[in-house]
Every structure is written in C-alpha cells, then in structure tokens.
Biopython code that builds the backbone (N, CA, C, O; Angstrom):
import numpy as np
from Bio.PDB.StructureBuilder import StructureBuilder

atoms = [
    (1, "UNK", "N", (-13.140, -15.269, 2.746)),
    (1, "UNK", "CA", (-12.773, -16.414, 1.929)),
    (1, "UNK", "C", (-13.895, -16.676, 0.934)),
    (1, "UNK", "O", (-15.082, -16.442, 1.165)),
    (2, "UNK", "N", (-13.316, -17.277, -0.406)),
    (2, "UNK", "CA", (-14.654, -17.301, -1.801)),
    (2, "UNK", "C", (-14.933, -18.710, -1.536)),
    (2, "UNK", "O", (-14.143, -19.318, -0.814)),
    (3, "UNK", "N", (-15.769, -19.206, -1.937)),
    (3, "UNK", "CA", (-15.995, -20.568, -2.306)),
    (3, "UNK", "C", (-15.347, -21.109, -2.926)),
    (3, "UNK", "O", (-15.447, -22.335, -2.978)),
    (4, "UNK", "N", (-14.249, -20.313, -3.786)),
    (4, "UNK", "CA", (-13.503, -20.983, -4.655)),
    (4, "UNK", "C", (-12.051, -21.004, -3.912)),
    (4, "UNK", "O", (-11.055, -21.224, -4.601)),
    (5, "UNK", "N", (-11.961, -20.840, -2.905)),
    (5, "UNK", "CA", (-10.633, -21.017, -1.993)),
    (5, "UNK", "C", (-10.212, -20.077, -1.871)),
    (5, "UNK", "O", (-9.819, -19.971, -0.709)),
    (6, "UNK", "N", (-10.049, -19.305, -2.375)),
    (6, "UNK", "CA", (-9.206, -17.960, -2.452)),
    (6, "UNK", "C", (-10.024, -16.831, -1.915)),
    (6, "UNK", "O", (-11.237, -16.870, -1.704)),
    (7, "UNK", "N", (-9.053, -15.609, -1.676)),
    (7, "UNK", "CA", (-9.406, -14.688, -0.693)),
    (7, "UNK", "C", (-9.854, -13.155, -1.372)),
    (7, "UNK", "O", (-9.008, -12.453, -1.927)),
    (8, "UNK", "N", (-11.084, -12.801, -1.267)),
    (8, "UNK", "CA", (-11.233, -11.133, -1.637)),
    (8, "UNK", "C", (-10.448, -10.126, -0.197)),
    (8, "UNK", "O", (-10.497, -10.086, 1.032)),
    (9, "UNK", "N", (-9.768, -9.440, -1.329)),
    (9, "UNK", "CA", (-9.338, -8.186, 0.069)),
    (9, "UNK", "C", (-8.710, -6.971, -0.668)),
    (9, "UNK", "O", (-7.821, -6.699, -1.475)),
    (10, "UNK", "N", (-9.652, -6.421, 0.050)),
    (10, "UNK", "CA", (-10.209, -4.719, -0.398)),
    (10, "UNK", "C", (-8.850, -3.783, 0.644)),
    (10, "UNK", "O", (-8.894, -3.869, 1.871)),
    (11, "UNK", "N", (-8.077, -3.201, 0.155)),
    (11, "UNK", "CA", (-7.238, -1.922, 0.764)),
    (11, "UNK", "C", (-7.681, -0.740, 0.327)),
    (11, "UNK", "O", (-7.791, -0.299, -0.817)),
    (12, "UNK", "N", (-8.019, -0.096, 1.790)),
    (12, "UNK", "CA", (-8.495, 1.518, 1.922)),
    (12, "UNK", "C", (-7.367, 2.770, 1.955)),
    (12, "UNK", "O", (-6.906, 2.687, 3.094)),
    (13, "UNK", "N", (-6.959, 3.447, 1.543)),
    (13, "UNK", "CA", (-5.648, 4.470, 1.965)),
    (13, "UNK", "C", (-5.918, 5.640, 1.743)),
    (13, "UNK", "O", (-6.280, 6.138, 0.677)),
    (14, "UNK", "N", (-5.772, 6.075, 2.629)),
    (14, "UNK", "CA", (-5.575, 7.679, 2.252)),
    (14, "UNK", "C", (-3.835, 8.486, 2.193)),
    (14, "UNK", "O", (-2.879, 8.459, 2.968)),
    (15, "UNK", "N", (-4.093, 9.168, 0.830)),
    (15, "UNK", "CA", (-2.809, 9.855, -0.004)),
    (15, "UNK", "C", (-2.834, 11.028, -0.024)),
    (15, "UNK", "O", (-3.820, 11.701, -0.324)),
    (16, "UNK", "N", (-1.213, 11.650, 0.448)),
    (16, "UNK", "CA", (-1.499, 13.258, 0.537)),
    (16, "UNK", "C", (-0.247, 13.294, -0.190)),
    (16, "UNK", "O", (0.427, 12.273, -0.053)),
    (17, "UNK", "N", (0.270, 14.252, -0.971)),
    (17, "UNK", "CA", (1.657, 14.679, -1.573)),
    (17, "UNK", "C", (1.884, 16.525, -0.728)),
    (17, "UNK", "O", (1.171, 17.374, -0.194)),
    (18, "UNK", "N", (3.298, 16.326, -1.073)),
    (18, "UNK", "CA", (3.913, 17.468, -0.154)),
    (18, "UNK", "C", (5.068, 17.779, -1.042)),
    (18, "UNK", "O", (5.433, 17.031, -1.950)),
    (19, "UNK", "N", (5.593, 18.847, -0.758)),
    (19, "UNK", "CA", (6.301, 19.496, -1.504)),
    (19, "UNK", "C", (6.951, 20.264, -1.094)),
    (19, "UNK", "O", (6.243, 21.244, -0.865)),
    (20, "UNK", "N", (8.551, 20.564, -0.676)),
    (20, "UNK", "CA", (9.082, 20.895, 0.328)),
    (20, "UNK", "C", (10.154, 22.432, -0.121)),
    (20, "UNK", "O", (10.868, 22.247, -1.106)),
    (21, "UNK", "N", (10.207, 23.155, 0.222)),
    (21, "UNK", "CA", (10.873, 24.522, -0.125)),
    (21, "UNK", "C", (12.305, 24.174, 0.634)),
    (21, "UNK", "O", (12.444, 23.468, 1.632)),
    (22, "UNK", "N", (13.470, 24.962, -0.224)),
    (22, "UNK", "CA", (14.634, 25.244, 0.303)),
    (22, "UNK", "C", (14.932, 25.173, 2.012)),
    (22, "UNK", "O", (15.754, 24.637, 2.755)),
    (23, "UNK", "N", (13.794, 26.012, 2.131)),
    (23, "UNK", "CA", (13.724, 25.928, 3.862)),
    (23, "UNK", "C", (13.298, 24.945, 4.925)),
    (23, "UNK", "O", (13.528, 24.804, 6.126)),
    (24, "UNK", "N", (12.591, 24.325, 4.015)),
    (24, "UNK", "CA", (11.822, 22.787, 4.314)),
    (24, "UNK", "C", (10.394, 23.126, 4.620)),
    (24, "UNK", "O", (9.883, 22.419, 5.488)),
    (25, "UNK", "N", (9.759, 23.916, 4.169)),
    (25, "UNK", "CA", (8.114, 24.684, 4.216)),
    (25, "UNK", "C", (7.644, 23.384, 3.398)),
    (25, "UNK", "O", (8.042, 23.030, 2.288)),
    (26, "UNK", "N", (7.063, 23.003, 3.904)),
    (26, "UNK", "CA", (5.935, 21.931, 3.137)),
    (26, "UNK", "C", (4.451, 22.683, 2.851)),
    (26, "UNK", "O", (3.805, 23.388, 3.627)),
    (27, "UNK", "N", (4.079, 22.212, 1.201)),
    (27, "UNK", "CA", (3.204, 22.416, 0.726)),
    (27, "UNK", "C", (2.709, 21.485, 0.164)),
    (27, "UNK", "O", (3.355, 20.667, -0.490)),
    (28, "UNK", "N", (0.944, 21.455, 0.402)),
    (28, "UNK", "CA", (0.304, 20.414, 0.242)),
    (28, "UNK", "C", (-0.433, 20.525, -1.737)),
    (28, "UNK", "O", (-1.257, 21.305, -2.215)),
    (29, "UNK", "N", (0.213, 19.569, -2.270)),
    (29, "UNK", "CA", (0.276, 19.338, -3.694)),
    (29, "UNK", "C", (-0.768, 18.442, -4.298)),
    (29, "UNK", "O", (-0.900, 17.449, -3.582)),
    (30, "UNK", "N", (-1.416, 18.421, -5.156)),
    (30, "UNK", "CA", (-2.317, 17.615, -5.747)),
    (30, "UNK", "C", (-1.582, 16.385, -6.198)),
    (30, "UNK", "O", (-0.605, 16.582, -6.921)),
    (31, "UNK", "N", (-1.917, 15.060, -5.864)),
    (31, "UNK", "CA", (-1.545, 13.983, -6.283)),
    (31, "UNK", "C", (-1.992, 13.048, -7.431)),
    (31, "UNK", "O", (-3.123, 12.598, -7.612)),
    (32, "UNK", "N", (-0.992, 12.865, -8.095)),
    (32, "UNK", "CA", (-1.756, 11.973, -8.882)),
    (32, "UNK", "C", (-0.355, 11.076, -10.096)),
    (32, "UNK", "O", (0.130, 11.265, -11.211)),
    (33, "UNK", "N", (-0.201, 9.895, -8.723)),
    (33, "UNK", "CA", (1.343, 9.402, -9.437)),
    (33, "UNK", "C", (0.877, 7.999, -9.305)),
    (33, "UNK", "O", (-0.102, 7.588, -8.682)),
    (34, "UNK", "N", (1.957, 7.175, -10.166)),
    (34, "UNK", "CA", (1.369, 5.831, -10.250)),
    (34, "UNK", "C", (2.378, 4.907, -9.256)),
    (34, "UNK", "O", (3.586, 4.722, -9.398)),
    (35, "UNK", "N", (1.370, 4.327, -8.076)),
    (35, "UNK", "CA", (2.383, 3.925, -6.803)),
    (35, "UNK", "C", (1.623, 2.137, -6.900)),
    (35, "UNK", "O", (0.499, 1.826, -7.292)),
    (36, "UNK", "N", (2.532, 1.408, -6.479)),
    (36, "UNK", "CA", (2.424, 0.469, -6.284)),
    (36, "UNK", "C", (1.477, -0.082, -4.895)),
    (36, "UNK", "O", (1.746, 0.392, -3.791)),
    (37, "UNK", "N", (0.190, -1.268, -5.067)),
    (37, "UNK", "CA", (-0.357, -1.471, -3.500)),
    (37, "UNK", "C", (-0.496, -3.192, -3.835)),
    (37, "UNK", "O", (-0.871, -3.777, -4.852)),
    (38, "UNK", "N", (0.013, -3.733, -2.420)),
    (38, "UNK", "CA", (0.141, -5.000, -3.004)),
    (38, "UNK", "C", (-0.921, -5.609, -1.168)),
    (38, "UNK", "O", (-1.518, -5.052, -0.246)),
    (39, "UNK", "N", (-0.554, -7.046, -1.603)),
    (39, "UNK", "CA", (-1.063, -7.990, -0.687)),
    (39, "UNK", "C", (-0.211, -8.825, -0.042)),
    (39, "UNK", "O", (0.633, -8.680, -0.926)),
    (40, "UNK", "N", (0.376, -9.645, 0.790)),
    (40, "UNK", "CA", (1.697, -10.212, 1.489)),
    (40, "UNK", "C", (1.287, -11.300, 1.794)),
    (40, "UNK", "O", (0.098, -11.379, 2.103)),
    (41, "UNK", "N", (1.876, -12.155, 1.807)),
    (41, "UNK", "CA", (2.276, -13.800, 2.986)),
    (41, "UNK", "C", (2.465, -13.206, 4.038)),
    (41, "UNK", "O", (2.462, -11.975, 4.062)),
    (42, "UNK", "N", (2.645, -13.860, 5.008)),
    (42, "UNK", "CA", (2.944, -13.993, 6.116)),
    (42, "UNK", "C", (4.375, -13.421, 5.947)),
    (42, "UNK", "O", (4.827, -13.593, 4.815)),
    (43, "UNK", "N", (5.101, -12.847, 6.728)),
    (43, "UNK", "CA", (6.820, -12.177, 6.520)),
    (43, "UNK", "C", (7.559, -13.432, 7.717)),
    (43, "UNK", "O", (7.173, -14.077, 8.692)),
    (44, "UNK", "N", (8.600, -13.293, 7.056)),
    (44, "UNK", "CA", (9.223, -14.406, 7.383)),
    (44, "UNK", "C", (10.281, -13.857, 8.586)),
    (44, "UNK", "O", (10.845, -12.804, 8.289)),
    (45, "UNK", "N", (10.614, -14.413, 9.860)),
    (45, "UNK", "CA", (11.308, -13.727, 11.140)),
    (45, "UNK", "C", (12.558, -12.632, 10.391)),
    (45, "UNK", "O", (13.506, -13.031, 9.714)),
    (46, "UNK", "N", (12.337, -11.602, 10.632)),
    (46, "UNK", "CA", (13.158, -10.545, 10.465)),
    (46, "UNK", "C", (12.442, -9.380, 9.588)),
    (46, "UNK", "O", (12.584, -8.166, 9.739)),
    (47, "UNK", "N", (11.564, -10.119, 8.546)),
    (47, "UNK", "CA", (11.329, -9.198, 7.769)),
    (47, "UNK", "C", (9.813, -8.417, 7.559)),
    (47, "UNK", "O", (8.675, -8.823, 7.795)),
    (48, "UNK", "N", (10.230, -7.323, 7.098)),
    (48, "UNK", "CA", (8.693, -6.502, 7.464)),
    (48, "UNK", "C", (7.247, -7.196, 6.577)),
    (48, "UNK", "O", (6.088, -7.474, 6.888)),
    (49, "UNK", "N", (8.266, -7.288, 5.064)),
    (49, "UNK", "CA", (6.582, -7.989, 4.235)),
    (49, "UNK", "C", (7.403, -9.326, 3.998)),
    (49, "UNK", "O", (8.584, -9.670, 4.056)),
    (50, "UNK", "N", (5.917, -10.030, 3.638)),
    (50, "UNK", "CA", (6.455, -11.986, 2.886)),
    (50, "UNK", "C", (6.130, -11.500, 1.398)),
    (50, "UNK", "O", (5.900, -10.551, 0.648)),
    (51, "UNK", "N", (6.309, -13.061, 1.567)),
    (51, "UNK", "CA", (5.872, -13.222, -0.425)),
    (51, "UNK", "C", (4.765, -12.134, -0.658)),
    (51, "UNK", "O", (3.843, -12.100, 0.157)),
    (52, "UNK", "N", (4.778, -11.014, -1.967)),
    (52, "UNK", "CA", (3.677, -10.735, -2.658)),
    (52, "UNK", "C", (2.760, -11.649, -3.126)),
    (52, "UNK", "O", (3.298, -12.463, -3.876)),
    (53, "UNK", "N", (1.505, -11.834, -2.958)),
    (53, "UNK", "CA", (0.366, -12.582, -3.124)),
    (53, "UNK", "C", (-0.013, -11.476, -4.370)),
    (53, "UNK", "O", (-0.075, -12.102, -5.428)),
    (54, "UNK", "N", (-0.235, -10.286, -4.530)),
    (54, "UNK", "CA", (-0.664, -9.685, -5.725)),
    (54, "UNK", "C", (0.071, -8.076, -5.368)),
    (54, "UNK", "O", (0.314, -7.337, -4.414)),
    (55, "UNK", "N", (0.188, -8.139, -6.576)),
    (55, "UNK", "CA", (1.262, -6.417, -6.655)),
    (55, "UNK", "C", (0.571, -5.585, -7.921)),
    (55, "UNK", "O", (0.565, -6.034, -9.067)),
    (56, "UNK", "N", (0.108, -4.566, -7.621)),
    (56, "UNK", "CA", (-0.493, -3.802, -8.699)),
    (56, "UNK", "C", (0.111, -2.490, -8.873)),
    (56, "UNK", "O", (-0.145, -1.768, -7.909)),
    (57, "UNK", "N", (0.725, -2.006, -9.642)),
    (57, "UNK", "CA", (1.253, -0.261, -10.394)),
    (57, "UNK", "C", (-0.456, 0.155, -10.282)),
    (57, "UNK", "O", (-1.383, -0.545, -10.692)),
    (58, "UNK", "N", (-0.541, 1.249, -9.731)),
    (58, "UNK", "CA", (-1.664, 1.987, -10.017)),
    (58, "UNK", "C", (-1.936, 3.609, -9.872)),
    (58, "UNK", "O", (-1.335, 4.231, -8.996)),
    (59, "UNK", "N", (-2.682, 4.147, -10.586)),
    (59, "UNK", "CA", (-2.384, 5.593, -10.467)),
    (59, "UNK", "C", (-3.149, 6.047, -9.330)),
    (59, "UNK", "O", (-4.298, 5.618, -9.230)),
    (60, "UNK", "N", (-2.661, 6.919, -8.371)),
    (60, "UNK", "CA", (-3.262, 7.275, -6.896)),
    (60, "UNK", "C", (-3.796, 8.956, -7.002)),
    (60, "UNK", "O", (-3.015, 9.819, -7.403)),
    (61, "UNK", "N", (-4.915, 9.216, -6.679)),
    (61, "UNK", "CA", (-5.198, 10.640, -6.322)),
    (61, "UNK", "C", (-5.420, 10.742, -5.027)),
    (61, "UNK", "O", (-5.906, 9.782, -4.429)),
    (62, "UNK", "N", (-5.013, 12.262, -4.175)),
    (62, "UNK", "CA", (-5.109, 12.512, -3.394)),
    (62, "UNK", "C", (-6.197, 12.311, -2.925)),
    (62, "UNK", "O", (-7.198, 12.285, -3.642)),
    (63, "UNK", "N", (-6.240, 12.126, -1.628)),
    (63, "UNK", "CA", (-7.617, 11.666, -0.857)),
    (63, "UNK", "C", (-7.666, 10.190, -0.297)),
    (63, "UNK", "O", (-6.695, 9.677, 0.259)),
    (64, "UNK", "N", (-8.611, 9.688, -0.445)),
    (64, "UNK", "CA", (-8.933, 8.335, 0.047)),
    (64, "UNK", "C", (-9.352, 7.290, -1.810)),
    (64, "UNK", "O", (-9.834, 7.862, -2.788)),
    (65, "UNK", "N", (-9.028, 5.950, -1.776)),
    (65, "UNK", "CA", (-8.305, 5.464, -2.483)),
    (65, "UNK", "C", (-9.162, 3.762, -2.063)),
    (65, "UNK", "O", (-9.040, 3.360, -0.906)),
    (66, "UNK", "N", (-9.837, 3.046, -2.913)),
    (66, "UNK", "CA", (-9.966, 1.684, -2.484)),
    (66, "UNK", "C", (-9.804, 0.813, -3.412)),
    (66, "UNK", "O", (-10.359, 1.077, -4.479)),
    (67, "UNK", "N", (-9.021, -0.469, -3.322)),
    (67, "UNK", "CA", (-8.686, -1.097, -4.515)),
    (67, "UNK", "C", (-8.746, -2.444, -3.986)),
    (67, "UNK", "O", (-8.520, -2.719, -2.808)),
    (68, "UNK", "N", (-9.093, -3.374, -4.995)),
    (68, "UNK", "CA", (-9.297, -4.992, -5.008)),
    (68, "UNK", "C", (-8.655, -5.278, -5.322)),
    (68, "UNK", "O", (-7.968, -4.895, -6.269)),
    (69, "UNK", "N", (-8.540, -6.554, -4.290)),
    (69, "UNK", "CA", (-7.423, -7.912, -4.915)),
    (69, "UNK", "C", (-8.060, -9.535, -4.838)),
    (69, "UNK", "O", (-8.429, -9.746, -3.683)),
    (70, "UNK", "N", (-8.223, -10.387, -5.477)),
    (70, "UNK", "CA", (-8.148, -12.102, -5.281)),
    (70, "UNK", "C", (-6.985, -12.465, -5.435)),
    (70, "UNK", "O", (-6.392, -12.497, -6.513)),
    (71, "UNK", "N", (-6.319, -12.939, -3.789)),
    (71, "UNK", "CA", (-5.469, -13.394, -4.025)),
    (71, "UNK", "C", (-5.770, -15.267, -3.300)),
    (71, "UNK", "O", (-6.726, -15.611, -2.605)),
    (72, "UNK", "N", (-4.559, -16.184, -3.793)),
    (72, "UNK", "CA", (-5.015, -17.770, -3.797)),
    (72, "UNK", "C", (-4.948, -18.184, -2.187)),
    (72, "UNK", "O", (-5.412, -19.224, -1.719)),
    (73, "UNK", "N", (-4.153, -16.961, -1.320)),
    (73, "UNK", "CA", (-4.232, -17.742, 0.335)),
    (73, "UNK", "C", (-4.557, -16.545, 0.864)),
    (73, "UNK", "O", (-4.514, -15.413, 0.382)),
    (74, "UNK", "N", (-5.009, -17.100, 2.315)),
    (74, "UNK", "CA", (-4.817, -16.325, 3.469)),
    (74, "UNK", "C", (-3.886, -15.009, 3.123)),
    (74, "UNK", "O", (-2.713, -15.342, 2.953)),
    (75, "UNK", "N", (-4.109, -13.681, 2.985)),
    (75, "UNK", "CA", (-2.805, -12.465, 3.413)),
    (75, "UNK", "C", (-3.121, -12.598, 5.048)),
    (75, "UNK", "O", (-3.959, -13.100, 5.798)),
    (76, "UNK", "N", (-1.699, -11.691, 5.107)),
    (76, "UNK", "CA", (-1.167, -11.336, 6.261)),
    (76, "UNK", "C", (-1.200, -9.587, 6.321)),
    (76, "UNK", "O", (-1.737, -8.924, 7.208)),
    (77, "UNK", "N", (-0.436, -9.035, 5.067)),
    (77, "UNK", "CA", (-0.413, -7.631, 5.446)),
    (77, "UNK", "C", (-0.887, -7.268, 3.901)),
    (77, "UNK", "O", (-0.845, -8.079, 2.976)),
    (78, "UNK", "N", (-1.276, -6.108, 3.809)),
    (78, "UNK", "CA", (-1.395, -5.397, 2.344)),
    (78, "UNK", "C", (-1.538, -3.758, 2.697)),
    (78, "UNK", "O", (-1.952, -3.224, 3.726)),
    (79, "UNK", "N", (-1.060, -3.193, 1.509)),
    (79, "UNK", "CA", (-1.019, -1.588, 1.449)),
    (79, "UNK", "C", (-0.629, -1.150, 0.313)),
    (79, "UNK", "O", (-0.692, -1.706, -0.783)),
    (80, "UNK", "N", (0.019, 0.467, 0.757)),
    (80, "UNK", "CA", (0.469, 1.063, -0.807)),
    (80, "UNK", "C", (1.562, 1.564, -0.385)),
    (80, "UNK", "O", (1.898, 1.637, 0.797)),
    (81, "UNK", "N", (2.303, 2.015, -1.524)),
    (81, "UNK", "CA", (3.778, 1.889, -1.375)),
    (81, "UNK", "C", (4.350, 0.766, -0.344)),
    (81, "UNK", "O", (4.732, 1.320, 0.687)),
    (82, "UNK", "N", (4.518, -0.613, -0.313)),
    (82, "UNK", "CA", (4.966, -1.532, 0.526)),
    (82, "UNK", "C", (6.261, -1.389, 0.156)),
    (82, "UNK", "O", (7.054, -1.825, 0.990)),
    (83, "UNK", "N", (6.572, -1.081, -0.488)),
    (83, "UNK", "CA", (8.507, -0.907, -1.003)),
    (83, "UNK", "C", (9.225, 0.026, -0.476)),
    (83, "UNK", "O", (10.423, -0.022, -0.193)),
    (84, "UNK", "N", (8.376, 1.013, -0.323)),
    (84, "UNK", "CA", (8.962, 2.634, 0.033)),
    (84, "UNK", "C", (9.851, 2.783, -0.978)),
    (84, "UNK", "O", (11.041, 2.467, -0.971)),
    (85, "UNK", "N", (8.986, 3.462, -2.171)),
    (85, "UNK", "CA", (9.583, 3.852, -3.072)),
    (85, "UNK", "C", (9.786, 5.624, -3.150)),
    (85, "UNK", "O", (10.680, 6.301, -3.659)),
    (86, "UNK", "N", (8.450, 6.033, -2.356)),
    (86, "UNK", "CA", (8.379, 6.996, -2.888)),
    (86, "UNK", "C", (9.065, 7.685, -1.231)),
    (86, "UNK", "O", (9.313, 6.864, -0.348)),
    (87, "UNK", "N", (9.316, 9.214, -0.964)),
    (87, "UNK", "CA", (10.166, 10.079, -0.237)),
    (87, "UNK", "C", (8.344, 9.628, 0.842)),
    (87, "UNK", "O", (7.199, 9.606, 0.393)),
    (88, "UNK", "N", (8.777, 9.380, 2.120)),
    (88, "UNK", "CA", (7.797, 9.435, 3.039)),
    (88, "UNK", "C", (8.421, 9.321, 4.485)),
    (88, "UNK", "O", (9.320, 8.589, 4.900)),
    (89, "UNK", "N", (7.598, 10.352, 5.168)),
    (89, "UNK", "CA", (8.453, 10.372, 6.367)),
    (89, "UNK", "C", (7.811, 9.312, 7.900)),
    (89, "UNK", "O", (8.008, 9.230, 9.112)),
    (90, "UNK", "N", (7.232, 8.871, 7.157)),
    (90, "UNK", "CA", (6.617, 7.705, 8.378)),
    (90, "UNK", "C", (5.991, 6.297, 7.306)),
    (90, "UNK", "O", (4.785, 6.048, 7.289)),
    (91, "UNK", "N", (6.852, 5.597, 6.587)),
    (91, "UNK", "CA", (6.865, 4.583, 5.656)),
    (91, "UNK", "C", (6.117, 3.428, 6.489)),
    (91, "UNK", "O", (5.328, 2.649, 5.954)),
    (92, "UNK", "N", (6.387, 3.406, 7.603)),
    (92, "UNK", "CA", (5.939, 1.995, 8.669)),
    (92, "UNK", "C", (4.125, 2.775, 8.629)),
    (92, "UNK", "O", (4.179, 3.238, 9.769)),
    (93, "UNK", "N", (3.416, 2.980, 8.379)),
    (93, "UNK", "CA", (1.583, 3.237, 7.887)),
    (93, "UNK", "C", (1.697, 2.672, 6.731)),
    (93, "UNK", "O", (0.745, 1.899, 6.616)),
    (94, "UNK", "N", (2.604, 2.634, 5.464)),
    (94, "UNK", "CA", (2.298, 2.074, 4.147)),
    (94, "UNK", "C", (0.982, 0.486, 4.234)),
    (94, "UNK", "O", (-0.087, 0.217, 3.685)),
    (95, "UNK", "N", (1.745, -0.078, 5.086)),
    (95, "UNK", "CA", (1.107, -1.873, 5.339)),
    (95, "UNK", "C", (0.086, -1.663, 6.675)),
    (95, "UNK", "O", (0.293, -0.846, 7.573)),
    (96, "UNK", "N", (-0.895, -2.454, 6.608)),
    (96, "UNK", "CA", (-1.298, -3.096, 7.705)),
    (96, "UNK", "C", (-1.553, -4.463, 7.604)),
    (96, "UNK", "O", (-1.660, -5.179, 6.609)),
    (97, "UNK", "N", (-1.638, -4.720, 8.844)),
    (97, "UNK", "CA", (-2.392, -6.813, 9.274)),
    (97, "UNK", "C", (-3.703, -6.159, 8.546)),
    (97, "UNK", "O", (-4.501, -5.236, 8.713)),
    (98, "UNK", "N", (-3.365, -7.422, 7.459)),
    (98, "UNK", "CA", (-5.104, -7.805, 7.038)),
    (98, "UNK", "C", (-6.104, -8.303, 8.247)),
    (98, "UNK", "O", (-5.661, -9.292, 8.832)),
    (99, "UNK", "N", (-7.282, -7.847, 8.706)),
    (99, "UNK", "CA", (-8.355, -8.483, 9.550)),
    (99, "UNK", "C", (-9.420, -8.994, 8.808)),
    (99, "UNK", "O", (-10.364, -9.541, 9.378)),
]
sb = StructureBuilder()
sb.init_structure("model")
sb.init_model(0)
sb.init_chain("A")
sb.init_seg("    ")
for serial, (resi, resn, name, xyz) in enumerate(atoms, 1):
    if name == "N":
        sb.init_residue(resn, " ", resi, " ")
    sb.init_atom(name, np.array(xyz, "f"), 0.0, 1.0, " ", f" {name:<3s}", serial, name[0])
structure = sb.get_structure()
C-alpha cells in the first residue's frame, strides 16, 4: 500500500508459444505478441475475475516478463491473458491471488 492510498503491484509470468503440426507435434516458437495483463477486484460468487482495477495490451516475449500497475484498491487476482484470448491448454495459471 502507497501513502497515497493506492496499491503498487508488480506481475511476474513466464511465456512460451507453441506451434502445433497436422499431427499435433508441438514446436516451441519465439514469442512476441501483444497479450493483455490486468489486475482484479475481488470476483464476485460464481465468477473467476471481478472488476478490472487496471488492464494493459502489452507486447510479451518469450521467457519471463515483469510489469507494473497502481491500482486505487486492494487487488485480489492479477495476470496475463485473464480473458483467455489466446489458444492455451491450461488457461486456469493465467491469474493468481495477489499476496
């Protein structure tokens, strides 16, 4: 928490792209696409994220990845791709509980 009420919070991720053959052979591809990583409210009973507190388009390279946010309350969850926009076969890692 800042002195000024509001909250610094830093998301760490690591990004791999894949690339899949007729046969379904996955190959590991250099990344570098512009994915969305945001910050959350609290989610409301049923649902996975709450209100966006801050939502940023940003361009991602493979590897590990750290990006800032000030947002005005308490988060709850933040990550990248929180939408599941992009083809991923285990989407539930996108978010975690902010600590």
């Amino acid at each position: 928490k800042r002195p000024d009420g509001q909250f610094d919070v830093t998301v760490y991720a690591t990004s791999k792209k894949f690339r899949a053959d007729s046969m379904g052979t996955e190959t590991e591809t250099p990344m570098a696409d512009y994915v969305d990583v945001g910050v959350f409210d609290e989610a409301p009973r049923g649902s996975r994220l709450g209100a966006p507190l801050a939502v940023r388009r940003v361009r991602v390279a493979s590897g590990q990845s750290r990006f800032s946010f000030v947002v005005p309350k308490a988060p709850s969850r933040a990550g990248i791709d929180p939408y599941t926009m992009l083809i991923d076969r285990n989407p539930g890692d996108n978010t975690k509980e902010v600590r």
